[in-house]
C-alpha positions in Angstrom: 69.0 108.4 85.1 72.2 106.7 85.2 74.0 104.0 87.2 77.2 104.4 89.6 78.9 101.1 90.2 81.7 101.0 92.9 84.7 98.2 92.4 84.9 95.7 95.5 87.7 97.1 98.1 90.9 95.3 98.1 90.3 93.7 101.7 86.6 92.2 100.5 88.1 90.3 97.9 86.1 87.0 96.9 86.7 83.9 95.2 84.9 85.2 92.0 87.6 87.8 92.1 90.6 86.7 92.4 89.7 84.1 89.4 89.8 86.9 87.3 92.8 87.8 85.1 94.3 91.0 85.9 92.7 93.4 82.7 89.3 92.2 83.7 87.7 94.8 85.2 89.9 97.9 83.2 87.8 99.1 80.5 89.0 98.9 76.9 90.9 101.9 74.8 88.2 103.6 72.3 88.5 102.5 69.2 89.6 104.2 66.0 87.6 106.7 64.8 84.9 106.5 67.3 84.2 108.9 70.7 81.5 107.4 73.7 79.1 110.5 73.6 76.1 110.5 76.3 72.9 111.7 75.0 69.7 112.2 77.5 66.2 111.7 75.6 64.3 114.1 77.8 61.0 114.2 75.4 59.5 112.2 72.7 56.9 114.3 70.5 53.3 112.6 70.7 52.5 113.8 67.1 55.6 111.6 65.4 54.3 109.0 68.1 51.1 108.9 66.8 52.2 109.0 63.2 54.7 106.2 63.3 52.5 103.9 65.4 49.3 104.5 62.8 51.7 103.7 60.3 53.6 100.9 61.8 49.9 99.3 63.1 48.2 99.7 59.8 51.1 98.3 57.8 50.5 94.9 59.8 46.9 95.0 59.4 47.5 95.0 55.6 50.2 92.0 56.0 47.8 90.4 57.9 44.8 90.6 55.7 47.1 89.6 52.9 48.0 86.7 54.4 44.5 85.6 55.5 43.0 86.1 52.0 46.1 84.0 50.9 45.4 81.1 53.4 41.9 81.5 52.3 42.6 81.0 49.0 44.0 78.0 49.6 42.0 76.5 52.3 39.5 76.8 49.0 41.5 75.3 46.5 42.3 72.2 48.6 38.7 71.6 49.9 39.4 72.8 53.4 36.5 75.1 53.6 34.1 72.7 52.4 35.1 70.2 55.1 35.0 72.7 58.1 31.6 74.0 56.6 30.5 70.1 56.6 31.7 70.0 60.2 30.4 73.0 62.0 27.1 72.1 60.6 27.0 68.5 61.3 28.4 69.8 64.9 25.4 71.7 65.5 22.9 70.1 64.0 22.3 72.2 60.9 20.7 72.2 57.7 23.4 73.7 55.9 26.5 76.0 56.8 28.8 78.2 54.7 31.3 80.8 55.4 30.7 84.2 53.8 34.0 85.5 52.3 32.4 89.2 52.2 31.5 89.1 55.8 34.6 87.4 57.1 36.7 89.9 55.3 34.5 93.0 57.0 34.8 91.8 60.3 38.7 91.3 59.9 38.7 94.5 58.4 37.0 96.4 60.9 38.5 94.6 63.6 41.8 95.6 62.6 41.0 98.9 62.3 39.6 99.1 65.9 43.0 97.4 67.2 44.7 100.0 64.6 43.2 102.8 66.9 43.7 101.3 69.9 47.2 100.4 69.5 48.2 104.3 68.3 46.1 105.4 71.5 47.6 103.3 73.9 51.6 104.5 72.3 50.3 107.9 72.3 49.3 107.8 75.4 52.5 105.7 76.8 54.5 108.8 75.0 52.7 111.3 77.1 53.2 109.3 80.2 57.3 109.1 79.2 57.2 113.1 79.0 55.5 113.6 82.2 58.0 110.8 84.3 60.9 112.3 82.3 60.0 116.1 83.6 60.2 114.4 86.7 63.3 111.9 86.4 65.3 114.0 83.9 65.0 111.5 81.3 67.0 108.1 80.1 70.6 108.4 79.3 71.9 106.7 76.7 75.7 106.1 75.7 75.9 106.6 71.8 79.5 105.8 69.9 79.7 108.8 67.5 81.9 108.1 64.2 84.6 110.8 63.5 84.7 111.6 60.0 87.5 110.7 57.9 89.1 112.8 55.8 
């Protein structure tokens, strides 16, 4: 897929146009060392999809379960827990309430690994689509600046 884009003819010239200095629209020299290569991603394996996202997902489902036994921790330490225990209870009219730290840390567990899944299903499934449109399309093209090596 790529774009075409025509330049203004010389009898349509606006206002915007002749504002602009007179190198404006030429493009600029390559630099040193570097050639504009273009590079057309015409398939993207589902397998390295669906082993990057598992990876990727489950990575932040350890960061956040470490950070919400660390917030726990301290929502312990300075009393927090007590008072929100104190509070649901009195809110509803209970004898006494108390957060389980085991079942808390289940459910956040399992619930992450069920949004784990479901995030590497739904990229999966988004890499199949890309393959099928691209068959189609021909793919995205992308401009890539490729270093020369120096010797």
């Amino acid at each position: 897929m790529s774009v075409t884009l025509s330049r203004s003819k010389a009898g349509r010239r606006g206002k915007q146009d002749r504002e602009r200095p007179p190198n404006a629209g030429r493009r600029r020299p390559p630099v040193a060392g570097h050639r504009r290569v273009r590079r057309v991603v015409r398939r993207v394996d589902a397998w390295t999809v669906f082993k990057v996202s598992a990876l990727f997902y489950a990575s932040l489902l350890v960061v956040w379960l470490v950070a919400g036994v660390v917030l726990w921790l301290a929502a312990t330490v300075t009393g927090v827990m007590d008072n929100i225990d104190t509070f649901i209870a009195k809110l509803f009219a209970l004898q006494s309430f108390h957060f389980s730290v085991t079942q808390v840390l289940r459910g956040s567990v399992l619930g992450g690994i069920v949004l784990v899944a479901l995030g590497t299903g739904v990229n999966v499934v988004a890499a199949v689509l890309y393959n099928l449109i691209a068959d189609v399309v021909g793919g995205v093209e992308i401009t890539v600046l490729e270093e020369e090596p120096t010797r």
